[in-house]
C-alpha positions as CSV (number, residue, x, y, z in Angstrom):
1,X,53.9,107.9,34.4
2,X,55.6,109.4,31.4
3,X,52.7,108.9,28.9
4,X,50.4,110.7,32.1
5,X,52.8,113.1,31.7
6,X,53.1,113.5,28.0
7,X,49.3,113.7,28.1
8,X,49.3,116.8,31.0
9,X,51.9,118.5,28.9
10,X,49.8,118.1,25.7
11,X,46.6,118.9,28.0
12,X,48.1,122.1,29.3
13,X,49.6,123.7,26.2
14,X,46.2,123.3,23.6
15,X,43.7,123.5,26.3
16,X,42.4,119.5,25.1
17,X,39.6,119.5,27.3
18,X,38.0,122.5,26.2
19,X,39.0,121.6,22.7
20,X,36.5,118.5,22.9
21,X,34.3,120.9,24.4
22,X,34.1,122.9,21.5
23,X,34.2,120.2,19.1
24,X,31.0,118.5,20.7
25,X,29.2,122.3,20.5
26,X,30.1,121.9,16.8
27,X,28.5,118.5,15.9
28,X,25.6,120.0,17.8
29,X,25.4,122.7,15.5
30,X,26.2,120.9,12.5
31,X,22.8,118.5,13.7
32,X,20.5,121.5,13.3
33,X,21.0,121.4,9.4
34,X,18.6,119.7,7.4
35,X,19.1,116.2,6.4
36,X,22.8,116.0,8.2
37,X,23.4,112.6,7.6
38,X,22.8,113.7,3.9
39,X,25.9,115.9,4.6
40,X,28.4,114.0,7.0
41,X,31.6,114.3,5.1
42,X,31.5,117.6,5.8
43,X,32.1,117.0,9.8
44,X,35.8,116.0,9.4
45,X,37.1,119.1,7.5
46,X,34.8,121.2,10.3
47,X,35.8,119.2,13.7
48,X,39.6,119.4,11.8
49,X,39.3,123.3,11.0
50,X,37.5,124.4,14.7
51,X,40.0,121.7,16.6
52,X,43.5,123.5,15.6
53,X,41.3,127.2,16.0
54,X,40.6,125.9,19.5
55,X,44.0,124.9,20.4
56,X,45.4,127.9,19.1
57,X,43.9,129.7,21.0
58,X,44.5,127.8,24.1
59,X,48.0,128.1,23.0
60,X,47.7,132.3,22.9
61,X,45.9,132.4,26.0
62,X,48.9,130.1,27.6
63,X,51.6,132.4,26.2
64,X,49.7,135.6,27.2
65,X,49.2,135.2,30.7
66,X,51.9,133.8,31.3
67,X,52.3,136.4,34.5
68,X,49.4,135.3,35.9
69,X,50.0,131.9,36.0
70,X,52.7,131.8,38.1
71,X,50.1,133.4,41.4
72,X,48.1,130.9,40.9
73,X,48.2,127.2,42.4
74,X,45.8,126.0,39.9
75,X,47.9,126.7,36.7
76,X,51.4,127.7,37.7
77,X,52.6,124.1,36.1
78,X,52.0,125.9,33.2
79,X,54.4,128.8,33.6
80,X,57.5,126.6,33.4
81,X,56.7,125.0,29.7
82,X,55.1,127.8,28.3
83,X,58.4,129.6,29.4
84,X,60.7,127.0,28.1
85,X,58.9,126.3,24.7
86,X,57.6,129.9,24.0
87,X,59.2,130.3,20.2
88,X,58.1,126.8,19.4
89,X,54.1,127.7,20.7
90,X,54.2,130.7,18.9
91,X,54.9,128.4,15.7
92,X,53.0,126.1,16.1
93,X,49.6,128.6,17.0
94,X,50.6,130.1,13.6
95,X,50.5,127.3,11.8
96,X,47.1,125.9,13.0
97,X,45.5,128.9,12.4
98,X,46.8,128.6,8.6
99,X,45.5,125.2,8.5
100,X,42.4,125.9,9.9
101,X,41.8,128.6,7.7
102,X,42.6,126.6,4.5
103,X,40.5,123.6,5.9
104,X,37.7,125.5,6.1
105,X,38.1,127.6,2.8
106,X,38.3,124.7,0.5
107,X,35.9,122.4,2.2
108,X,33.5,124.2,4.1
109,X,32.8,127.9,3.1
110,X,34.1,131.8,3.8
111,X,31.0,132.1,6.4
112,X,32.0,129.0,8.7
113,X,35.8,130.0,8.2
114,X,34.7,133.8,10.0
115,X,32.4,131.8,12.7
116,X,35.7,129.8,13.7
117,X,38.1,132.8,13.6
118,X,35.5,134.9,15.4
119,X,35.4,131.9,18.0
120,X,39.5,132.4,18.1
121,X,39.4,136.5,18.3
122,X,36.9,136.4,21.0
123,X,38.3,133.8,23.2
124,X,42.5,134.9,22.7
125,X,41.5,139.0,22.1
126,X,38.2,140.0,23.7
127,X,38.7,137.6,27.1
128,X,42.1,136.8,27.3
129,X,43.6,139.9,26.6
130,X,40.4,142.9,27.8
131,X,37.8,141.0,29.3
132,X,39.8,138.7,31.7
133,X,42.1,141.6,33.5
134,X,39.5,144.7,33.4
135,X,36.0,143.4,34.8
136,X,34.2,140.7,36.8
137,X,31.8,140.6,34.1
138,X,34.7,138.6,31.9
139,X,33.2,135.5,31.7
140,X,29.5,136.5,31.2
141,X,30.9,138.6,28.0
142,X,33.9,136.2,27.4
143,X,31.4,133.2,27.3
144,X,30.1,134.0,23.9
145,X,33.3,132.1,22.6
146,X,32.0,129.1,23.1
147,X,28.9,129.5,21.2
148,X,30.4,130.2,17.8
149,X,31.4,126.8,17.2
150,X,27.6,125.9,16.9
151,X,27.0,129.1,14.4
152,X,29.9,127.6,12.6
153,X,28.0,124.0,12.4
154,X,25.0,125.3,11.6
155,X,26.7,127.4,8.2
156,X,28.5,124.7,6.9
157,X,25.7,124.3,4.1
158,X,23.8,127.7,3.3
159,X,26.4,129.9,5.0
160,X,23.5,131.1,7.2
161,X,23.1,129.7,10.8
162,X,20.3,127.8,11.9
163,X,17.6,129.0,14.2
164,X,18.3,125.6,16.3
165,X,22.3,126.5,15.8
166,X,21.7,129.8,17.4
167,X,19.5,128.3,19.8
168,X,22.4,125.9,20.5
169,X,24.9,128.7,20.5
170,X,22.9,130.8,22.9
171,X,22.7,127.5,25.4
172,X,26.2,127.4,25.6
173,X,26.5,131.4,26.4
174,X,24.3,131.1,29.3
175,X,25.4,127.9,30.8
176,X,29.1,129.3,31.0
177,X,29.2,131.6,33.7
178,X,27.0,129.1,35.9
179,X,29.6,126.5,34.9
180,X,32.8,128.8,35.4
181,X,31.5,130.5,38.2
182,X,31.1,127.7,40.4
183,X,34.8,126.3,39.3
184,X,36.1,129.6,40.6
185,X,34.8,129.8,44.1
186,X,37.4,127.2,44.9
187,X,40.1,129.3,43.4
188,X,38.6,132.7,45.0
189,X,42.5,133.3,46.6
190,X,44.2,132.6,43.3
191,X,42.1,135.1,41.5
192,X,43.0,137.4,44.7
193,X,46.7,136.9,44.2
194,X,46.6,137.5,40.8
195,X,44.6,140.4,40.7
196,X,42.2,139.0,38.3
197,X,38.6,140.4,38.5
198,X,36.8,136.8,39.0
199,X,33.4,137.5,40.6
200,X,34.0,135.4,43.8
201,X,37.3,137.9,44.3
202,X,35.5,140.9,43.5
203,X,31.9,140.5,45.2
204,X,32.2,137.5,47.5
205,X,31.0,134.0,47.5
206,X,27.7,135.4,48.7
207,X,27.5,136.9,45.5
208,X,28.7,134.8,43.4
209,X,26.0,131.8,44.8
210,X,23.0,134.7,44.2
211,X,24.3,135.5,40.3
212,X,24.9,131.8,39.9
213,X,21.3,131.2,41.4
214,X,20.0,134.0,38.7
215,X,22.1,132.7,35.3
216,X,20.8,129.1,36.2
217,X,17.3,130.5,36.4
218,X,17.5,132.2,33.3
219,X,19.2,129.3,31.4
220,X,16.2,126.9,32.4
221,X,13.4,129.6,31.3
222,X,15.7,129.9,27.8
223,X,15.9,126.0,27.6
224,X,11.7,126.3,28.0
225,X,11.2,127.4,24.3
226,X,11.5,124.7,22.0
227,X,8.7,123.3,24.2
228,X,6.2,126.3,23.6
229,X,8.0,127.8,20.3
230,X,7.7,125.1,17.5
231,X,10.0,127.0,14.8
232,X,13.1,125.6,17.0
233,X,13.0,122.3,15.7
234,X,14.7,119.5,18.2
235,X,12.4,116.8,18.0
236,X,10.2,115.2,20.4
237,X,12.8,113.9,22.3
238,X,14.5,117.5,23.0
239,X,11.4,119.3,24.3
240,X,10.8,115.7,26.4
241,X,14.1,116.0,28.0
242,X,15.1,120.3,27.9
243,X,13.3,120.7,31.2
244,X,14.8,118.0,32.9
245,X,18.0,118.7,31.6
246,X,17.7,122.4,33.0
247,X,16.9,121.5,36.1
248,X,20.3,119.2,36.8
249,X,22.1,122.8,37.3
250,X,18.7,124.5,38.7
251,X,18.1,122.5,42.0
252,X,21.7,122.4,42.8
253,X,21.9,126.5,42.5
254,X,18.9,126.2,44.4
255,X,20.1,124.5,47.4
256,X,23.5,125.3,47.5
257,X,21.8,129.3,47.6
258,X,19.7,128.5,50.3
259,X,22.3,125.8,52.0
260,X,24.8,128.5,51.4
261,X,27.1,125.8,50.0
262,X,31.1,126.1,49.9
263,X,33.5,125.1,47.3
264,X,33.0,121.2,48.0
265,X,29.5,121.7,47.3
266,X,30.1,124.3,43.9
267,X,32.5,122.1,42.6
268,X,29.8,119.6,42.8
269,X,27.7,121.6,40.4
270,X,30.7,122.6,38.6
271,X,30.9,118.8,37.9
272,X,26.7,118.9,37.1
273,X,26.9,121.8,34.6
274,X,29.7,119.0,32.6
275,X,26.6,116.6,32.9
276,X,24.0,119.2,31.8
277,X,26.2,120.5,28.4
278,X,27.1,117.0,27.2
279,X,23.7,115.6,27.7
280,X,21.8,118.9,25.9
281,X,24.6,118.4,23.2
282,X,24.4,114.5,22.6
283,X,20.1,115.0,22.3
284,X,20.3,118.1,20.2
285,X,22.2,114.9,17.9
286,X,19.8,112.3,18.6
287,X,17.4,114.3,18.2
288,X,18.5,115.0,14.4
289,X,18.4,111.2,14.3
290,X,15.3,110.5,15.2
């Protein structure tokens, strides 16, 4: 019991799920350079430099909303630490971003470093503190977060991202809301109590299922090209697979519209959008491989 809970302190104050989240984005971009395995060393000063980014700023975005958390069920367990060790998160955010930053200056290069601090200023200034509190489109504009860690593994060489590293990062923007989206519909009141603009609070579950319906649509058309545009470069075994792939999160959306599915069934394909991300990411690898 006191390791699980060691783990959900650790868990709650750097955001470690989201962490590995961003680190697997990051090998995916790092895949789209040529001849990676030509290159490997350079993974462990990048998953080290966008690992302490990442939980700093799962560390700001603890100590910032701090307000919010307490109105809702979800994350109030955080309010109590965060409260308690607020001087000692503030350090130790600080000091990750230095580390981070030195990581990436001596190993990697000055474009990758901006790529990872542009993944930490957009997550901890353009959500957390404008986009969360101020509009319902927060996590649609919020989402572009996660897709710097690919533009970040796609640089590590030339500087210059990819084509398949943006394509990667661009993935990951559109299969956010879809993702976040269908998490939220079971927290619809907490958003309510907190008077945070989530779109299930502000325009309904109705809504919510129609937009949800629309992103997946448009992720499954985006996850199309590499099999009709041949300058994205995956490999046979991506433009196999991208269709099917699309289509774990599209039938769900599908159904659940027309089914008019509650939270049991959202948090089903809240669970399917995990599936879909990991299984794009660990092909966009093999695919390298291959």
């Amino acid at each position: 019991m006191q390791n699980e809970s060691k783990f959900s302190f650790l868990n709650n104050a750097f955001k470690l799920e989201i962490t590995f989240l961003i680190d697997l984005v990051a090998i995916a971009g790092f895949f789209t350079i040529s001849h990676p395995l030509l290159h490997i060393i350079l993974l462990v000063p990048l998953i080290f430099s966008g690992t302490l980014a990442s939980m700093a700023a799962g560390i700001f975005n603890n100590l910032y909303d701090i307000d919010i958390d307490s109105k809702m069920q979800r994350v109030s367990s955080r309010r109590s630490f965060v409260s308690r060790e607020r001087r000692g998160l503030i350090t130790i955010m600080i000091i990750f971003l230095i580390l981070s930053s030195m990581i990436a200056i001596i190993f990697l290069n000055i474009y990758t470093l901006i790529f990872i601090m542009l993944g930490f200023v957009s997550y901890a200034i353009l959500y957390t503190i404008y986009l969360k509190r101020r509009t319902d489109l927060n996590i649609v504009i919020g989402g572009i977060a996660g897709s710097f860690p690919a533009l970040a593994g796609g640089s590590v060489i030339n500087g210059i991202p990819t084509i398949s590293s943006i394509f990667v990062a661009v993935i990951v923007f559109l299969w956010t809301p879809t993702h976040f989206w269908s998490l939220a519909i079971k927290y619809t009141d907490d958003y309510k109590a907190a008077n945070i603009p989530m779109l299930p609070a502000t325009r309904g579950i109705e809504s919510t299922r129609f937009w949800i319906l629309i992103n997946s649509s448009i992720l499954l058309i985006f996850m199309s090209i590499p099999v009709f545009y041949p300058l994205i470069e995956r490999g046979f075994l991506f433009r196999v697979l991208t269709i099917p792939m699309a289509l774990i999160l599209m039938i769900p959306s599908v159904v659940y519209y027309l089914k008019k599915g509650g939270e049991k069934q959202y948090r089903k394909l809240f669970s399917a959008s995990n599936t879909f991300l990991s299984l794009a990411l660990i092909v966009i690898v093999l695919s390298a491989l291959t």
